[in-house]
Short mmCIF file of the C-alpha atoms (twelve columns), coordinates in Angstrom:
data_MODEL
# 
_entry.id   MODEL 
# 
loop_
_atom_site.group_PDB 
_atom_site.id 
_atom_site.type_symbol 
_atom_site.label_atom_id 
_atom_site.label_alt_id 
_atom_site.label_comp_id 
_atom_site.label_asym_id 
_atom_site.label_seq_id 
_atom_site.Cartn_x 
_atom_site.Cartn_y 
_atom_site.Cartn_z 
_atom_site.pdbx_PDB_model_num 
ATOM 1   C CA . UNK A 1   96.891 157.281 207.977 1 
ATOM 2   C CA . UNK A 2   95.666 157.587 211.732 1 
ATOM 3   C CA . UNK A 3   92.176 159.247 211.872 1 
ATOM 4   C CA . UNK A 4   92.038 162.069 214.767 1 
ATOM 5   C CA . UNK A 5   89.244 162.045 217.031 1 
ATOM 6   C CA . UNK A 6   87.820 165.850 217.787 1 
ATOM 7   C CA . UNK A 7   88.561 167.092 221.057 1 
ATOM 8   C CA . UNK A 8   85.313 167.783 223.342 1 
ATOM 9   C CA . UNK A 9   84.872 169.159 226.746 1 
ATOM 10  C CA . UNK A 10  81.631 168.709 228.608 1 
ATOM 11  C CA . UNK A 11  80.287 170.320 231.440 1 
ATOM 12  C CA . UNK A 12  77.291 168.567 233.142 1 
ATOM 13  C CA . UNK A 13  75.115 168.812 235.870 1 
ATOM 14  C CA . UNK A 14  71.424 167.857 237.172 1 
ATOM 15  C CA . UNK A 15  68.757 170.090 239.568 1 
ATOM 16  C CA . UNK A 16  66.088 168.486 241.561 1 
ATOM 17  C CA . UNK A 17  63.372 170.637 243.286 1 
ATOM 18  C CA . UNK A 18  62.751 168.175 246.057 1 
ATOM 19  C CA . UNK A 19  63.983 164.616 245.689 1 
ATOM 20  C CA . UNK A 20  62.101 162.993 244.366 1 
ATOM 21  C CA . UNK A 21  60.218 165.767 242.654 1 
ATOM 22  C CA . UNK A 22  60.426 168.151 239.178 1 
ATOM 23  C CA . UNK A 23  64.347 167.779 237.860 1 
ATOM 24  C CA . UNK A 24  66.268 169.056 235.420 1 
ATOM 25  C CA . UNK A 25  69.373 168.110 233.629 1 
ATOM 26  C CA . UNK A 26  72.171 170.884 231.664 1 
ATOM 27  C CA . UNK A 27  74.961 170.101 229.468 1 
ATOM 28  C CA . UNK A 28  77.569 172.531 227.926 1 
ATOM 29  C CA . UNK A 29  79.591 171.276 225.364 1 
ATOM 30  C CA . UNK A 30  82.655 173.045 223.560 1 
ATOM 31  C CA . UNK A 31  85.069 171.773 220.850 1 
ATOM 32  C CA . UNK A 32  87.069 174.404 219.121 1 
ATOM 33  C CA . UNK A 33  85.044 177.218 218.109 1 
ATOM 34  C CA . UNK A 34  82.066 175.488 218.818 1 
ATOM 35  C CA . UNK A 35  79.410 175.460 221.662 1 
ATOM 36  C CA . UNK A 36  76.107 173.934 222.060 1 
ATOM 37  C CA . UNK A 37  73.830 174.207 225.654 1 
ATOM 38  C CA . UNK A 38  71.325 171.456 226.082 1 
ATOM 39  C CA . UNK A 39  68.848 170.965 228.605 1 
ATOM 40  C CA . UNK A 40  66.038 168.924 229.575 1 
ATOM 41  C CA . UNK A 41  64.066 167.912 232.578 1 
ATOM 42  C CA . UNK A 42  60.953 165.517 234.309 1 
ATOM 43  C CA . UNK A 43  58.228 166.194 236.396 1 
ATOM 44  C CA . UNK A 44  58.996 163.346 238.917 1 
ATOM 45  C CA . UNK A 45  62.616 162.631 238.966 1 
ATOM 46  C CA . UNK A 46  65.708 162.208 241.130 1 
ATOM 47  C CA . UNK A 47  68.923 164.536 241.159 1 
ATOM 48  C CA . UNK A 48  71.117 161.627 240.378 1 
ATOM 49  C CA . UNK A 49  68.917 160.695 237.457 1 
ATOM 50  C CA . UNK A 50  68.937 164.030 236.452 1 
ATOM 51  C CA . UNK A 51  72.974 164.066 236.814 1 
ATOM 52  C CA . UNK A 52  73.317 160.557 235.179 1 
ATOM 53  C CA . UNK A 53  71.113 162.226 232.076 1 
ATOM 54  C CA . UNK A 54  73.276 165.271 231.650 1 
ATOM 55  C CA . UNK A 55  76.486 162.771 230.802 1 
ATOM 56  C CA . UNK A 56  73.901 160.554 228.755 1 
ATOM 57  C CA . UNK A 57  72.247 163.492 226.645 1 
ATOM 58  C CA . UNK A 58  75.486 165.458 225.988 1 
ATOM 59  C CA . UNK A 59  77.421 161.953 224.682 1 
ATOM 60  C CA . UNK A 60  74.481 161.654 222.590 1 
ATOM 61  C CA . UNK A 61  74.682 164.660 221.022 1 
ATOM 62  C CA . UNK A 62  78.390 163.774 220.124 1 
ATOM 63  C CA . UNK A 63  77.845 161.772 215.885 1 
ATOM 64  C CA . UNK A 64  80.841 160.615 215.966 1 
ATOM 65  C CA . UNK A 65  83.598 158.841 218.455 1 
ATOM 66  C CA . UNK A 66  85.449 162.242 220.193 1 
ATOM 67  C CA . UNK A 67  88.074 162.825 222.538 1 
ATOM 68  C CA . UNK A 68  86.437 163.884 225.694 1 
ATOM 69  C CA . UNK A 69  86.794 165.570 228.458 1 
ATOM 70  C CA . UNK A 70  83.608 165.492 230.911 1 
ATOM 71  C CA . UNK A 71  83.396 167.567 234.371 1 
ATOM 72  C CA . UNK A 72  80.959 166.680 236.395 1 
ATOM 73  C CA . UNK A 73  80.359 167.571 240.146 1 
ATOM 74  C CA . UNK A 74  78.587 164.300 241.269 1 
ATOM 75  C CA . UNK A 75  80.959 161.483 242.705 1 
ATOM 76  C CA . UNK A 76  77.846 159.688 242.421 1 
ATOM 77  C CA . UNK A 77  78.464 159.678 238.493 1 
ATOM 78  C CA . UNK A 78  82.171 159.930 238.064 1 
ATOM 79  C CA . UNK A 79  82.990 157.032 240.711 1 
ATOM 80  C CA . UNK A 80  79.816 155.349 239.430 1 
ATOM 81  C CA . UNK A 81  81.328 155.123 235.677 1 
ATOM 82  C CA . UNK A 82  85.190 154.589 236.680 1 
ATOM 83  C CA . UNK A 83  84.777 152.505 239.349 1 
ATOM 84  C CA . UNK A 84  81.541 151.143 240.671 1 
ATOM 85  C CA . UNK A 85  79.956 149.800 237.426 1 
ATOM 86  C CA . UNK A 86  82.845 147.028 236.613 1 
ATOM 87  C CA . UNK A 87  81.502 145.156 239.876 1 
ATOM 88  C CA . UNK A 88  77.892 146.004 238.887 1 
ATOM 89  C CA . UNK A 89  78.483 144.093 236.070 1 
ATOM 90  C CA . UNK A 90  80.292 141.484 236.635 1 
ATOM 91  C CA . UNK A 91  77.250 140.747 239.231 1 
ATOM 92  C CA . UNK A 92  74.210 141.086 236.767 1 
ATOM 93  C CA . UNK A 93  73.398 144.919 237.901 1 
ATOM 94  C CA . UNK A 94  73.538 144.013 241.425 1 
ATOM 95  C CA . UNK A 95  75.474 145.879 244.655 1 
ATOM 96  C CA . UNK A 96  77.813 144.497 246.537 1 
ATOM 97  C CA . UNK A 97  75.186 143.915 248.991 1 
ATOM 98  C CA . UNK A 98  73.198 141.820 246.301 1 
ATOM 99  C CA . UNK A 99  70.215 144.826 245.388 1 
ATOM 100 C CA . UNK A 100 69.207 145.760 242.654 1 
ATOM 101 C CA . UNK A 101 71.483 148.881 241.384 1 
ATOM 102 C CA . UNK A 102 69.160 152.178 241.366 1 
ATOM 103 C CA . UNK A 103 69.164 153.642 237.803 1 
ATOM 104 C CA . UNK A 104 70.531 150.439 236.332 1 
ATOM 105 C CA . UNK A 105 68.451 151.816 232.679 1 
ATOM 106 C CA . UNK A 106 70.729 155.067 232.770 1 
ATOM 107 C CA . UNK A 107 73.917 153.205 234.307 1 
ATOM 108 C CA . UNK A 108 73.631 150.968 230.736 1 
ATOM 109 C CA . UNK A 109 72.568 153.964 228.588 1 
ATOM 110 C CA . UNK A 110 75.654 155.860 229.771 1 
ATOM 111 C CA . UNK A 111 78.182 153.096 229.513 1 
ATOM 112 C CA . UNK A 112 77.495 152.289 226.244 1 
ATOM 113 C CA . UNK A 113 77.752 156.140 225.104 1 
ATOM 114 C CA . UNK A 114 80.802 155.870 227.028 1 
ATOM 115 C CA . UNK A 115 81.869 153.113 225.024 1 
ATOM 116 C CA . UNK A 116 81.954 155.276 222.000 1 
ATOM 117 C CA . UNK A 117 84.375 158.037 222.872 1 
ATOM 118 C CA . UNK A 118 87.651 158.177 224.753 1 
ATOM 119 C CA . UNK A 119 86.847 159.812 227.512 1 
ATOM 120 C CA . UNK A 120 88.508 161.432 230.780 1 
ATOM 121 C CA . UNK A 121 86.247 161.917 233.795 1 
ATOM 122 C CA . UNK A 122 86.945 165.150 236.352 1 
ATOM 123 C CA . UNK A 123 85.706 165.920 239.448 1 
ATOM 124 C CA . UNK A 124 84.460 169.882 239.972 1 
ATOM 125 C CA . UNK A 125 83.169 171.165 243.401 1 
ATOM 126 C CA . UNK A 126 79.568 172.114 242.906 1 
ATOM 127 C CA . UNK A 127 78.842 175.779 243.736 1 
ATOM 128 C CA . UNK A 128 82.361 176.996 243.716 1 
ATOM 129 C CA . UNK A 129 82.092 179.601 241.212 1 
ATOM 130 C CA . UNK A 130 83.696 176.673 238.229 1 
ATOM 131 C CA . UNK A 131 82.888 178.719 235.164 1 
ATOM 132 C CA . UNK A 132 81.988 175.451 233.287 1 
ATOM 133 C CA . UNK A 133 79.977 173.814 236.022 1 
ATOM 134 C CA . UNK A 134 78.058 177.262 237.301 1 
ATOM 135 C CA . UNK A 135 76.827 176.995 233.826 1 
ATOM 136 C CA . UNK A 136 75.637 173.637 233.745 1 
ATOM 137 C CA . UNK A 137 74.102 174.466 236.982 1 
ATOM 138 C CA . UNK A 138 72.154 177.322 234.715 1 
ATOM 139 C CA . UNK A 139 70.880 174.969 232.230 1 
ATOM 140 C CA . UNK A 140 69.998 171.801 234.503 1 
ATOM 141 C CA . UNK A 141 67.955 174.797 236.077 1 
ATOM 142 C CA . UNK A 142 66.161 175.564 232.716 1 
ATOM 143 C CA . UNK A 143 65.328 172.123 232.324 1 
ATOM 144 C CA . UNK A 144 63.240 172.008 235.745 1 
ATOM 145 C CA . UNK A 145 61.828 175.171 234.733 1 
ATOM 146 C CA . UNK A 146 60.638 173.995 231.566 1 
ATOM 147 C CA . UNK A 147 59.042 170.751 233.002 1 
ATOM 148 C CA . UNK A 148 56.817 173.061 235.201 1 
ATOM 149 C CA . UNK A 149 55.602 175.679 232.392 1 
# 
């Protein structure tokens, strides 16, 4: 008897007032019926830390292995995960270019919540009126509101 995986489909994204400066990440998730918003945020962050944690947080959330579906509108983060990070690797976290790779502690964070799901990565244009990513855009927006209450 095969064991089906539940279907998931995550919208992320991450806000940064200034960069470096206060950040916040959102995540919407939806399987079935089902929907849960979450949103966070630092005082002295980066926008592609604050991306990178949107992926991390809402995989978290997932308690068991799912089949997901994850829109995201950084290239930063979707060519990052599918392609960059094999070559990161296989060098000890170093670029091409032999530097350290910025944000290796997320980078390793998300590929090993990555390693517990089957996932599919999509690109959405940021800004475009994308249901799904206009309201991650809402919550990573909480999340740097939050952070400077």
């Amino acid at each position: 008897m095969s064991q089906t995986r539940d279907k998931v489909r995550i919208y992320t994204d991450g806000a940064c007032k200034g960069n470096p400066g206060p950040g916040g990440w959102g995540s919407a998730l939806k399987s079935g019926l089902h929907r849960k918003m979450l949103y966070g945020g630092e005082l002295n962050t980066t926008n592609n830390r604050m991306e990178l944690l949107a992926a991390i947080r809402a995989l978290q959330f997932l308690d068991k292995p799912c089949e997901v579906d994850i829109y995201t509108d950084s290239q930063y983060v979707r060519k990052g995960i599918t392609e960059w990070i094999h070559g990161w690797k296989k060098r000890n976290w170093m670029t091409a270019s032999k530097t350290p790779v910025k944000n290796d502690d997320l980078w390793k964070a998300l590929d090993f919540e990555v390693s517990r799901h089957n996932l599919t990565w999509h690109w959405v244009k940021g800004h475009s009126g994308h249901p799904g990513n206009e309201l991650a855009d809402a919550l990573a927006n909480k999340g740097v509101d939050a952070v400077l209450r």
